[in-house]
C-alpha positions as CSV (number, residue, x, y, z in Angstrom):
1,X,0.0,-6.8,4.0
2,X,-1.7,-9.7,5.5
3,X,-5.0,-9.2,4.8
4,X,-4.5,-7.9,0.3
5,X,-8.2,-8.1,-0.4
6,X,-8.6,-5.6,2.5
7,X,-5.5,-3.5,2.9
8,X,-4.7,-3.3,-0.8
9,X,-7.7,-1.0,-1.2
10,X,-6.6,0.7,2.0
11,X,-3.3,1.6,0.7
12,X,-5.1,2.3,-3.2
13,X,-6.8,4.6,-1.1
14,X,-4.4,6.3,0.7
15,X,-6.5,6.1,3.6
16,X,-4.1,3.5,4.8
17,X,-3.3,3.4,2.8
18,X,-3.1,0.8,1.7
19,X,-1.2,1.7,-0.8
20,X,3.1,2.2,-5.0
21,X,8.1,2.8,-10.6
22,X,8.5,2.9,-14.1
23,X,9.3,6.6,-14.1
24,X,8.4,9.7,-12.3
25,X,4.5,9.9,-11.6
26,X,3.3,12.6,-13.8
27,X,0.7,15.2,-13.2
28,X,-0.4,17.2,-16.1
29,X,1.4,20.2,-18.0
30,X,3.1,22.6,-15.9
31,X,1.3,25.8,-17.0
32,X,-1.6,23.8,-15.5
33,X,-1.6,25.8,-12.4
34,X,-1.5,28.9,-14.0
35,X,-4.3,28.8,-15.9
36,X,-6.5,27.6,-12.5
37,X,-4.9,31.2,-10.6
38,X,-5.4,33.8,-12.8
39,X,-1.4,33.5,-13.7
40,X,-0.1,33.1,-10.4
41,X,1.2,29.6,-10.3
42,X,2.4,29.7,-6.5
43,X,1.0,28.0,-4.3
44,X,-0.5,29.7,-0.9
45,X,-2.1,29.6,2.2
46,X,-6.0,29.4,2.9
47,X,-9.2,28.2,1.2
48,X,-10.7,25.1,2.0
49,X,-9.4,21.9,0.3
50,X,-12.7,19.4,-0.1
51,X,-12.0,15.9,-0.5
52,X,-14.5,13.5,-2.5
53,X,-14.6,10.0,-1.5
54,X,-16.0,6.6,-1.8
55,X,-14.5,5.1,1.5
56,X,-15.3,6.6,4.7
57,X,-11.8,7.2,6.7
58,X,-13.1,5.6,9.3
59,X,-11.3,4.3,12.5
60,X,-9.4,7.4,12.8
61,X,-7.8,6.0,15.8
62,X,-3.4,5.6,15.0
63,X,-3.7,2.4,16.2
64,X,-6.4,1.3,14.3
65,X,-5.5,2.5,10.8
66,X,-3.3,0.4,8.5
67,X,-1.2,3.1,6.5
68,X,1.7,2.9,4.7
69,X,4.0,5.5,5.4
70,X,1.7,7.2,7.4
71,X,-1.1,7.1,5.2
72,X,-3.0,10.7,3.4
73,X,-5.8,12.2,5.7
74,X,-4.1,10.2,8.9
75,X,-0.9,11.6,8.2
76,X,-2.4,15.1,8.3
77,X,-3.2,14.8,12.3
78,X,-1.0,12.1,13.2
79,X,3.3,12.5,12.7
80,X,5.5,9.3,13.3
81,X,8.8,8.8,14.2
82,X,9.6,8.7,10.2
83,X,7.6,9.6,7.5
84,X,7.7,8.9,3.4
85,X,9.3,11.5,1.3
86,X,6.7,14.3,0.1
87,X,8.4,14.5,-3.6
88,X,7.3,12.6,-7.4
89,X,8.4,9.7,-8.7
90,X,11.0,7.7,-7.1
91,X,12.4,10.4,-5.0
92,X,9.1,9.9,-2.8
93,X,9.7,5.8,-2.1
94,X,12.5,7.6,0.4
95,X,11.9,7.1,4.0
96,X,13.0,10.4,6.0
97,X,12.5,12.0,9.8
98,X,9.6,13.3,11.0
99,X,9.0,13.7,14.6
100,X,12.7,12.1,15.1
101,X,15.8,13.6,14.3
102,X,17.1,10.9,11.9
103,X,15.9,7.7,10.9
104,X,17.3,5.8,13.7
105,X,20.3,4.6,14.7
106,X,20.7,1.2,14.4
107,X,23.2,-1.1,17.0
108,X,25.6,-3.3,14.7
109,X,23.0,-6.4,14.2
110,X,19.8,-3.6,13.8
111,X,18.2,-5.6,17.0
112,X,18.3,-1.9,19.1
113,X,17.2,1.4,17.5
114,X,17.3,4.5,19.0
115,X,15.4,7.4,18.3
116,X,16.0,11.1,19.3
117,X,12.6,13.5,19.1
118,X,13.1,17.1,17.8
119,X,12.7,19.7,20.2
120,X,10.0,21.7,20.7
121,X,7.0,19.3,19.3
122,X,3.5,20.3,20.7
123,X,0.5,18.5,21.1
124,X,-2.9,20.5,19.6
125,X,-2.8,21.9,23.2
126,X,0.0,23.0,23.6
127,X,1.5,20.3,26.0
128,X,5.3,19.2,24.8
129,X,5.1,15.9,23.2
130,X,7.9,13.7,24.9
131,X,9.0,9.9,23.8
132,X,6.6,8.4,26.8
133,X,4.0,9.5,24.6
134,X,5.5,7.7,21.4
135,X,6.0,4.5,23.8
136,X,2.2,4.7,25.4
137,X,0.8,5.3,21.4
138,X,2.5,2.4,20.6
139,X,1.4,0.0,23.5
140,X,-2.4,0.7,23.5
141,X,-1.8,-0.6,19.7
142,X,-1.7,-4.0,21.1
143,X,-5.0,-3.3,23.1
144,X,-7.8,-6.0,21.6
145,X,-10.0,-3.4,21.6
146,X,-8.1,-1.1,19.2
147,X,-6.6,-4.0,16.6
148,X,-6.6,-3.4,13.2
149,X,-3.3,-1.8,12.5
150,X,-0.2,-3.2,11.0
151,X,1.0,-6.6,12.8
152,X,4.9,-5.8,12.7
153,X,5.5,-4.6,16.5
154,X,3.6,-8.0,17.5
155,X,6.2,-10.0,16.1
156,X,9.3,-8.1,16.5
157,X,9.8,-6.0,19.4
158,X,10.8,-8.7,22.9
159,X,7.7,-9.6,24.2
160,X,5.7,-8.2,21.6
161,X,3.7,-11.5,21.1
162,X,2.5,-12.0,24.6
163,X,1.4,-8.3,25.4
164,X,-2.2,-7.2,25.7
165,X,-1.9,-3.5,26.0
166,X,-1.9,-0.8,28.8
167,X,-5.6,-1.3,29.6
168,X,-4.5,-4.8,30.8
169,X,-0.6,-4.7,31.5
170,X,0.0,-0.9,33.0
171,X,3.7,-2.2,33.5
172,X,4.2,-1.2,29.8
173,X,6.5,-3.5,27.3
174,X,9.9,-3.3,28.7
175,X,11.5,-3.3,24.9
176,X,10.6,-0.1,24.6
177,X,12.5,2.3,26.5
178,X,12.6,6.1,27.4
179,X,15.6,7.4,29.4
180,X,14.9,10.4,29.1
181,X,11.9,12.9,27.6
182,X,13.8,13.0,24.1
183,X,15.2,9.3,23.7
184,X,13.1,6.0,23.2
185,X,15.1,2.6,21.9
186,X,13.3,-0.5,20.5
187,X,14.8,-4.2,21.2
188,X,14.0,-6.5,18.8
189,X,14.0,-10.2,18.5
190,X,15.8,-10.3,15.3
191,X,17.5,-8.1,12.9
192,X,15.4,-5.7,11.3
193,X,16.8,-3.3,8.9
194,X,14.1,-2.3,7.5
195,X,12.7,-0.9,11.5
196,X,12.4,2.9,9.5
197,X,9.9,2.0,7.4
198,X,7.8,0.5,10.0
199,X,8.1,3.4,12.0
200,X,6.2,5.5,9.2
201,X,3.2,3.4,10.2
202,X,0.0,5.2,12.8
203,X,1.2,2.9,15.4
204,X,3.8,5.2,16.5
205,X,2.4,8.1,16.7
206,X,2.4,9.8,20.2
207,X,-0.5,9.9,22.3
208,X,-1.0,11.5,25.4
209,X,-2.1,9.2,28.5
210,X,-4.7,11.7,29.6
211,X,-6.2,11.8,26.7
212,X,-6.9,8.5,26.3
213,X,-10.4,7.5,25.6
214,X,-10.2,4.3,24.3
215,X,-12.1,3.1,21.2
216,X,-13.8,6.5,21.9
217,X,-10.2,8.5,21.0
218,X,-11.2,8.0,16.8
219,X,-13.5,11.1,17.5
220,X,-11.3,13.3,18.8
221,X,-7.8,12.0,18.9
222,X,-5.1,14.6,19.7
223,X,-3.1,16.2,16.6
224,X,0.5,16.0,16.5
225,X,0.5,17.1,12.9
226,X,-0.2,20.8,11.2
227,X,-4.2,20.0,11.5
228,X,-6.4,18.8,14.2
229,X,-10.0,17.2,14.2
230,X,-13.2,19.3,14.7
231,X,-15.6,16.9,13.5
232,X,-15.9,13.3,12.9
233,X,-19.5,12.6,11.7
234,X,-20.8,8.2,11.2
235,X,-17.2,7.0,11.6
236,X,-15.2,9.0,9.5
237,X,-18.1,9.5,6.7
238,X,-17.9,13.5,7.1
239,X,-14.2,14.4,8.6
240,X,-13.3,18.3,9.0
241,X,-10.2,19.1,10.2
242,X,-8.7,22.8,11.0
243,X,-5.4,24.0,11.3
244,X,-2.9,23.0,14.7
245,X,-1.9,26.2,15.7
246,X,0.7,24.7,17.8
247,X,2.2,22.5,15.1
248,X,5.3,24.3,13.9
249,X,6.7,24.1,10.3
250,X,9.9,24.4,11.6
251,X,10.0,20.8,13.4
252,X,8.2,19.6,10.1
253,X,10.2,19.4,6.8
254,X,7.6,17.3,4.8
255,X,4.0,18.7,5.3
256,X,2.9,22.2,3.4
257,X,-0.2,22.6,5.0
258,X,-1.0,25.4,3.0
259,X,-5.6,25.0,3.3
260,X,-7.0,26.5,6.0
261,X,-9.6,23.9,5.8
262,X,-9.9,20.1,5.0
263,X,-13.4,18.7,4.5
264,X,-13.7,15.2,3.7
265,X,-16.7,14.0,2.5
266,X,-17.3,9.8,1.5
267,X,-19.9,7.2,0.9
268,X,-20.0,8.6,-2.9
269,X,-20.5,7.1,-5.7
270,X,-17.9,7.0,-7.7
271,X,-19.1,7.8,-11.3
272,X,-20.4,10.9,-8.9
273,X,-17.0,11.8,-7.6
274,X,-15.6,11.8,-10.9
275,X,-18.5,13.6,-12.6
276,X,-18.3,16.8,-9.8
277,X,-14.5,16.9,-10.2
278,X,-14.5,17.0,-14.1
279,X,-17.8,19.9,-13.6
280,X,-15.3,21.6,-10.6
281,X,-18.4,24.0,-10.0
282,X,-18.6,25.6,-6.4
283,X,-16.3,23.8,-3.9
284,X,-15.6,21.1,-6.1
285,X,-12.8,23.4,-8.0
286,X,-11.0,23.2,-4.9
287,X,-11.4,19.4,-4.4
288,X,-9.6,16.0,-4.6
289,X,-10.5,12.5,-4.5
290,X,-7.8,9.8,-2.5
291,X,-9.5,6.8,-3.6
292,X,-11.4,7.1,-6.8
293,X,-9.6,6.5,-10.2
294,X,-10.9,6.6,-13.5
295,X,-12.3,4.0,-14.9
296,X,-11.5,2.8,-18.9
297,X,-15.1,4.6,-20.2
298,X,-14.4,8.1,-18.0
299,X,-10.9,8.2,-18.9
300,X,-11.4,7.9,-22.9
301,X,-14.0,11.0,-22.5
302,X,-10.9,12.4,-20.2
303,X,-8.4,11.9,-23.2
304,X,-10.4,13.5,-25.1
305,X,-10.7,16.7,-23.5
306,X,-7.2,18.4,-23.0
307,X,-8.7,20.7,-20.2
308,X,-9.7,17.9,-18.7
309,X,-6.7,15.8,-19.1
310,X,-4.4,18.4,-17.7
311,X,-6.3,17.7,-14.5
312,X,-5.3,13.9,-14.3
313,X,-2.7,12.7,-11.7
314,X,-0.9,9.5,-12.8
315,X,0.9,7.6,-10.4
316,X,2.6,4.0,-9.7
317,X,1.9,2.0,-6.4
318,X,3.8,-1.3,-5.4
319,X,1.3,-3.6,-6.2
320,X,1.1,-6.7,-8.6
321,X,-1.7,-8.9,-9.7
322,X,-1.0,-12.2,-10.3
323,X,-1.8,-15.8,-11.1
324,X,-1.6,-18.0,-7.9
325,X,-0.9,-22.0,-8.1
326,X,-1.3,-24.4,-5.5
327,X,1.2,-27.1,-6.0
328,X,-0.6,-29.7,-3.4
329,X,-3.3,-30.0,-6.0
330,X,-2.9,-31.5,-9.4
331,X,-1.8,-31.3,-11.6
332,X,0.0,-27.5,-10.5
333,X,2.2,-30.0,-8.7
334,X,4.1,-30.5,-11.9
335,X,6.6,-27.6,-12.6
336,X,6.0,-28.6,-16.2
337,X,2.1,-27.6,-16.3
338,X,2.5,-24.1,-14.3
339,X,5.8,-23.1,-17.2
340,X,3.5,-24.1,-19.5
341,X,0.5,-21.7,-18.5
342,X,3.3,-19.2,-18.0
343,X,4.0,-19.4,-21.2
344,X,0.3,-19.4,-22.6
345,X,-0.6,-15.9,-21.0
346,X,-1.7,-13.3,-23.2
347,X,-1.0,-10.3,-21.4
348,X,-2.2,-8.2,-23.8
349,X,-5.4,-9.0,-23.2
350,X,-5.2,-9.1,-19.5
351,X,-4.4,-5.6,-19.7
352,X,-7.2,-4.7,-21.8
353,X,-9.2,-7.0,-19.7
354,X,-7.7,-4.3,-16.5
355,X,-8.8,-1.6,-18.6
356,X,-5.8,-1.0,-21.1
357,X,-2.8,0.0,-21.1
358,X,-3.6,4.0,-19.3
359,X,-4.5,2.0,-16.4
360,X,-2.0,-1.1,-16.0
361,X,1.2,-2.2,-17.4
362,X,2.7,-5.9,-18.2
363,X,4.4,-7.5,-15.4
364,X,7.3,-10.6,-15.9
365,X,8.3,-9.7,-12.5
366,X,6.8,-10.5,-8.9
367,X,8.4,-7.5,-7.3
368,X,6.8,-4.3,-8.4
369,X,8.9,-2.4,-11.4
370,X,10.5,0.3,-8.7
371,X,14.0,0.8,-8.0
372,X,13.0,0.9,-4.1
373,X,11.8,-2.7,-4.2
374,X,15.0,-3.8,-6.0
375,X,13.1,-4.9,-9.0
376,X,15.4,-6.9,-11.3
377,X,14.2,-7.0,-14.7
378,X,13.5,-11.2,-15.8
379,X,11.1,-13.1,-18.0
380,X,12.1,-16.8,-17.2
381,X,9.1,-17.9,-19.4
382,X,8.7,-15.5,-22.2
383,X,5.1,-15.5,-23.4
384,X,5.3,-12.2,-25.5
385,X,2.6,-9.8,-25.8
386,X,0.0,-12.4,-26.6
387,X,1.3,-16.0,-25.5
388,X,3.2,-18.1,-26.6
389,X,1.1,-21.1,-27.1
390,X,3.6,-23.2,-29.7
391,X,6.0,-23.5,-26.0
392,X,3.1,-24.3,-23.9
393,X,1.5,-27.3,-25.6
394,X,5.4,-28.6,-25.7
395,X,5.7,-28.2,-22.4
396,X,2.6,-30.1,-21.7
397,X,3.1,-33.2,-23.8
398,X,6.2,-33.7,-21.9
399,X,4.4,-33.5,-18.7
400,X,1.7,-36.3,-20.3
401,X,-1.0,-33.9,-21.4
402,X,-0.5,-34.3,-25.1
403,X,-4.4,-34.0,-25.7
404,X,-4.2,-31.0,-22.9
405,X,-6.4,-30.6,-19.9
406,X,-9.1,-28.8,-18.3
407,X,-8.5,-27.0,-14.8
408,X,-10.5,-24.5,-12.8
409,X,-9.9,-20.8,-12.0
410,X,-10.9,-19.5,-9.0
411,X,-11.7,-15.6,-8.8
412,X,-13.8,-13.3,-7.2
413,X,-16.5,-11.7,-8.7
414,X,-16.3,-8.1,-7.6
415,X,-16.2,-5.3,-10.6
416,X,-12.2,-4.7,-8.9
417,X,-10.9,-5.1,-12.4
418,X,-8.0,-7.1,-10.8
419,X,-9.3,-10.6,-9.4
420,X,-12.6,-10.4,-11.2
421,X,-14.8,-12.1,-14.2
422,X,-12.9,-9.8,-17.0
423,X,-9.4,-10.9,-15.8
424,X,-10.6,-14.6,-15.2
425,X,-12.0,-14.5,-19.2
426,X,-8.8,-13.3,-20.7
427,X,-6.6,-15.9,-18.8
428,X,-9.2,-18.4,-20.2
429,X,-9.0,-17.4,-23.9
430,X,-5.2,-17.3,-23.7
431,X,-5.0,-20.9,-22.6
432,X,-7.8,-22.4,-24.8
433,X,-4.9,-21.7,-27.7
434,X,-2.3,-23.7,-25.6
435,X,-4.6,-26.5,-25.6
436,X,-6.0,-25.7,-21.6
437,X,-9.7,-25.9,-20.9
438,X,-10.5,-23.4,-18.8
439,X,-13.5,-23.8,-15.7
440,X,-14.6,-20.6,-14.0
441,X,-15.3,-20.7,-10.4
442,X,-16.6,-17.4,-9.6
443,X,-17.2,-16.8,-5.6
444,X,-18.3,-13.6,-4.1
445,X,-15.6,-11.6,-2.2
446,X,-15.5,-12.6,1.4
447,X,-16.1,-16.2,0.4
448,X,-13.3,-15.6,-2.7
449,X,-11.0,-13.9,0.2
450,X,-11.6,-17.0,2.9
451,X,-10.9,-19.8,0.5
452,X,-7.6,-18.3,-1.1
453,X,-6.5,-17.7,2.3
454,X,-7.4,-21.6,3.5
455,X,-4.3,-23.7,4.2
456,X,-7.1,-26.5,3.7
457,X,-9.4,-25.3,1.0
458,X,-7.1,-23.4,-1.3
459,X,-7.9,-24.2,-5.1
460,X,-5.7,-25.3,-7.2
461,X,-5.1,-22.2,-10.0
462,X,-6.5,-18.6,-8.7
463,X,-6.1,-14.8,-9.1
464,X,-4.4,-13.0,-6.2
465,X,-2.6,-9.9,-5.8
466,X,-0.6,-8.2,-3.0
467,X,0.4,-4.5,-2.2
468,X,2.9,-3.1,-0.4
469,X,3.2,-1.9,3.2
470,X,6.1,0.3,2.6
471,X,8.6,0.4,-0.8
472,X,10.9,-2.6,-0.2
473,X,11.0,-6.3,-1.2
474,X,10.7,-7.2,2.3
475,X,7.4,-6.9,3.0
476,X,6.4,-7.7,-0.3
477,X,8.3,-11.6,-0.6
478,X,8.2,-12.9,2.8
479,X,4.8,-13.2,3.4
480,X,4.3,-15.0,0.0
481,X,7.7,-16.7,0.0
482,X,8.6,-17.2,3.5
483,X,8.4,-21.0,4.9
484,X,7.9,-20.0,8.4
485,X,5.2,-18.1,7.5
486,X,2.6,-20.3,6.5
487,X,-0.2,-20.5,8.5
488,X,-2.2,-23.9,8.7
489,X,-4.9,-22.5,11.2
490,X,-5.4,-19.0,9.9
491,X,-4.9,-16.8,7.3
492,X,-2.5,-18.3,4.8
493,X,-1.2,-16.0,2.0
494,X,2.1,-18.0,1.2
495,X,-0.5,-19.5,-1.6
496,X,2.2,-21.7,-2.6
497,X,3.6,-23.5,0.5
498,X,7.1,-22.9,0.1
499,X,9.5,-24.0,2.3
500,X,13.1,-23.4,0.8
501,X,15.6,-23.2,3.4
502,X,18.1,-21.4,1.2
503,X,15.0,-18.7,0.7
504,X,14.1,-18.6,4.7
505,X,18.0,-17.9,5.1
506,X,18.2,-15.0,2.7
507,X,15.1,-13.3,3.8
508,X,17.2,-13.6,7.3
509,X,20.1,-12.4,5.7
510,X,19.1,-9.2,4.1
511,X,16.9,-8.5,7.2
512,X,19.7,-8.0,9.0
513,X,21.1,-5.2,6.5
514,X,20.6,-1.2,7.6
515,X,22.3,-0.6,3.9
516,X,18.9,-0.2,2.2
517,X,20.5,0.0,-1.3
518,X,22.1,-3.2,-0.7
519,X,19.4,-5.1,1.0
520,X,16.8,-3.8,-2.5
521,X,19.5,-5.3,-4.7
522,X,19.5,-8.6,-3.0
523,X,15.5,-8.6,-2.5
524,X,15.9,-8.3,-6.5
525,X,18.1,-11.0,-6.9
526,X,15.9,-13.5,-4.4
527,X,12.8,-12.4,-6.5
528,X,14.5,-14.1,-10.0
529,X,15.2,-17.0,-7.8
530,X,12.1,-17.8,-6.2
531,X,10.5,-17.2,-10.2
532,X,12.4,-20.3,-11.4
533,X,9.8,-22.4,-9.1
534,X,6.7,-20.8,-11.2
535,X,4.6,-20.6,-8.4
536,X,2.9,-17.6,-9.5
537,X,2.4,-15.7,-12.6
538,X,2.9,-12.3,-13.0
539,X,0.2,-10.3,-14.7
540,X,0.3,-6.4,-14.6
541,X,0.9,-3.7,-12.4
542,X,-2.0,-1.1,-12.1
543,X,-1.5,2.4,-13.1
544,X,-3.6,5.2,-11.0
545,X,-5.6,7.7,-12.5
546,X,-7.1,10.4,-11.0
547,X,-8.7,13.8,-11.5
548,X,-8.7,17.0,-9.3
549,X,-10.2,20.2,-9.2
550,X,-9.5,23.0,-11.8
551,X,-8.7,25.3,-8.4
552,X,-6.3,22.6,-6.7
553,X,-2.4,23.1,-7.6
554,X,1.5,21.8,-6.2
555,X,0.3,18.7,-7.3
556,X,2.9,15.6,-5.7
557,X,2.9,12.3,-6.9
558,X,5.3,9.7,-5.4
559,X,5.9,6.0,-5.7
560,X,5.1,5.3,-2.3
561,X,1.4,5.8,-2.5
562,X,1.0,6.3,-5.8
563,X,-1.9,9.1,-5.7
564,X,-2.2,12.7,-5.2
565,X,-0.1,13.6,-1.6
566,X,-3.0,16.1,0.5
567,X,-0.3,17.3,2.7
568,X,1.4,19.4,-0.3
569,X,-1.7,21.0,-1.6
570,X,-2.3,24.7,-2.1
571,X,-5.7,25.6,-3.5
572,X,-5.2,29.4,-3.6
């Protein structure tokens, strides 16, 4: 993600999301459904599903949305070549076919991969949806006009960087090709194993020429998936969508579509989201939230009510908050000082400072604690539950601060519980006991977001965190780790400046892997290395929490997004 302050809360949201494990995601007994059907724990067909949210999905153009793997509500009207897994846990971080046959087919160096579409794939009008309508979705992406989408395609399909969409260039991109109605292949300029995952994302959904109304497509773009729009009310505040009678279940392995009806309601608070889905009176029985967890006060009254907590979804997104360290300033350009605040953390009360141990867990680890991201269990500066402060002050003598030293934190002061005063306090009070003296700088968030991401005005020591576009390493290390992809002019998120040619090389090497097994392991293994340098510190993982109606059931979970999947849903 290149933008974490933004898209993080996308993916959280499952409106691109943004975004996901320690386990399978759980969600609530199994006799659950039962009790909410009157014994009849089966899920079927009809109702209306109502969902509650803060965030208005709005941009409903595929272009425009930043998903990963296809997002929640997007994914409902818009199918992609591949899609994520609809089952819990880790079986869900797999990526699998959805308007294509397979995942792709890869030549020997994964710089060409061809796709074939399944036959018989309609439109919501009927019309046959062909792979010139995959290539055409995918090249208005690169319009001006409709930016806002994921910036892959830009940098690695052959002249990817220089195209300004079909508005502009009708000639098309000439990496992208169609022989024939059923076949389109992608040339890359470098080897990208990971293309399937990218091609979960809105971008490559198929879009019919005709139909093309520009930035005015987000009100009624045309469904490829089991539901279509009927109303899109102040940009996505009010969204209703009704069944695609011409979307077949037969071309579609991974979406239930089992409501009738979806009705998305946002621009809610959301003490009041969670208040009318505890009540479940009316049609809030039948309704779910994508972006609204519990918070530490709602979830103790939640514990405490075993009806209610039966109606919790847990899940696990790959995401990690962290401390950030900008070696160019001093004194984080001694190694010594930023092991020694390693060691001082007390993530104890980080945690409890996050809102306790329901709602995040200790990380040691850059890379999210999910087998897709290859995560490798280390703790190169063990700190314990509450900091090891004895270490730290050694470690600080050596490095000539034998009376200690006073830095400045950088956060932002949204109530995110992630980057914000309560996490910024904790890390404070843990270091006082090493011996660090602790300055807060507290900046609102866009002015928090433009300084971390400042080549030139980075601070020193700041909180940060970054979520995954799809359930690899990839995507999760070279932005952050990746030499070549610091940005002096722009937004910079390797906080750190590296520039390690063995790391650059590796990234290359396991880019070029199709093995996806093999290329996690090694992501793993590149994630221990990069840690010896201590340019970040790990501090927890978030853990999602979320309530649903009494009425809702099949209740999916995975570690791709992390929150209650929409597309398996039965509320009858």
């Amino acid at each position: 993600m290149r933008q974490p302050s933004v898209i993080a809360r996308r993916v959280a949201a499952a409106s691109v999301s943004l975004v996901v494990a320690a386990g399978a995601a759980a969600c609530g007994p199994k006799d659950n459904d039962a009790k909410s059907s009157g014994g009849d724990s089966r899920p079927h067909k009809g109702g209306t599903l109502t969902v509650l949210n803060s965030n208005p999905q709005s941009d409903f153009d595929p272009a425009r949305l930043y998903t990963s793997g296809g997002g929640n509500v997007p994914s409902l009207v818009f199918r992609t070549l591949t899609t994520r897994n609809r089952e819990n846990g880790a079986a869900g971080a797999e990526v699998v076919p959805d308007l294509a046959t397979d995942t792709g087919r890869p030549s020997e160096n994964a710089t060409v991969w061809t796709y074939t579409l399944k036959k018989g794939l309609k439109f919501e009008d009927g019309t046959p949806i062909t792979s010139a309508d995959v290539k055409y979705g995918i090249e208005r992406s690169f319009a001006a006009e409709l930016s806002g989408g994921a910036p892959y395609l830009r940098d690695w399909l052959i002249g990817g960087a220089d195209y300004q969409g079909p508005y502009k260039d009708k000639k098309g991109l000439d990496s992208i090709e169609t022989p024939d109605a059923l076949t389109i292949v992608f040339h890359l300029n470098k080897p990208e194993g990971e293309f399937p995952y990218l091609a979960t994302q809105t971008q490559f959904t198929p879009v019919p020429k005709a139909k093309d109304t520009g930035t005015k497509y987000e009100e009624h773009p045309v469904s490829s998936g089991p539901y279509k729009v009927v109303k899109n009310e102040n940009d996505g505040e009010r969204l209703t969508l009704e069944r695609n009678t011409h979307w077949s279940a037969s071309t579609d392995a991974e979406r239930k579509a089992y409501p009738d009806t979806i009705d998305v309601r946002s621009g809610l608070d959301s003490s009041v989201i969670n208040q009318r889905l505890s009540s479940s009176q009316g049609a809030d029985a039948t309704a779910v939230t994508t972006d609204t967890n519990l918070g530490p006060a709602e979830l103790a009254k939640v514990t405490g009510d075993k009806a209610l907590a039966s109606r919790v979804g847990t899940g696990r997104f790959g995401y990690t908050n962290y401390l950030a360290f900008n070696p160019k300033v001093k004194p984080f350009d001694d190694p010594k000082v930023r092991q020694a605040i390693s060691y001082a953390i007390d993530r104890s009360s980080v945690i409890n400072a996050a809102g306790g141990s329901s709602l995040a867990e200790p990380a040691t680890t850059y890379l999210p604690n999910q087998k897709s991201f290859g995560y490798t269990p280390y703790d190169l500066f063990p700190a314990g539950a509450s900091g090891n402060a004895a270490k730290a002050r050694e470690l600080l003598a050596k490095a000539g601060h034998k009376n200690g030293l006073t830095i400045t934190l950088t956060h932002s002061n949204s109530k995110d519980f992630e980057t914000s005063p309560e996490i910024a306090t904790a890390v404070q009070d843990a270091l006082k006991k090493a011996g660090i003296t602790v300055k807060l700088q507290g900046l609102e968030e866009n002015d928090y977001s433009d300084k971390i991401h400042s080549a030139k005005n980075e601070p020193g020591f700041f909180l940060a965190h970054w979520g995954a576009d799809w359930p690899s390493g990839g995507p999760f290390l070279a932005p952050i780790f990746d030499g070549r992809q610091i940005v002096k002019d722009g937004a910079n998120f390797n906080s750190g400046f590296l520039d390690d040619k063995s790391v650059n090389d590796e990234i290359d090497a396991i880019n070029k892997l199709t093995d996806l097994d093999e290329a996690a392991r090694r992501w793993g293994a590149l994630d221990k290395k990069i840690g010896e340098q201590a340019l970040t510190v790990p501090l927890f993982h978030p853990v999602y929490k979320r309530l649903y109606g009494e009425g809702v059931k099949n209740i999916v979970i995975s570690d791709w997004t992390g929150v209650l999947d929409i597309s398996q849903v039965a509320v009858k």
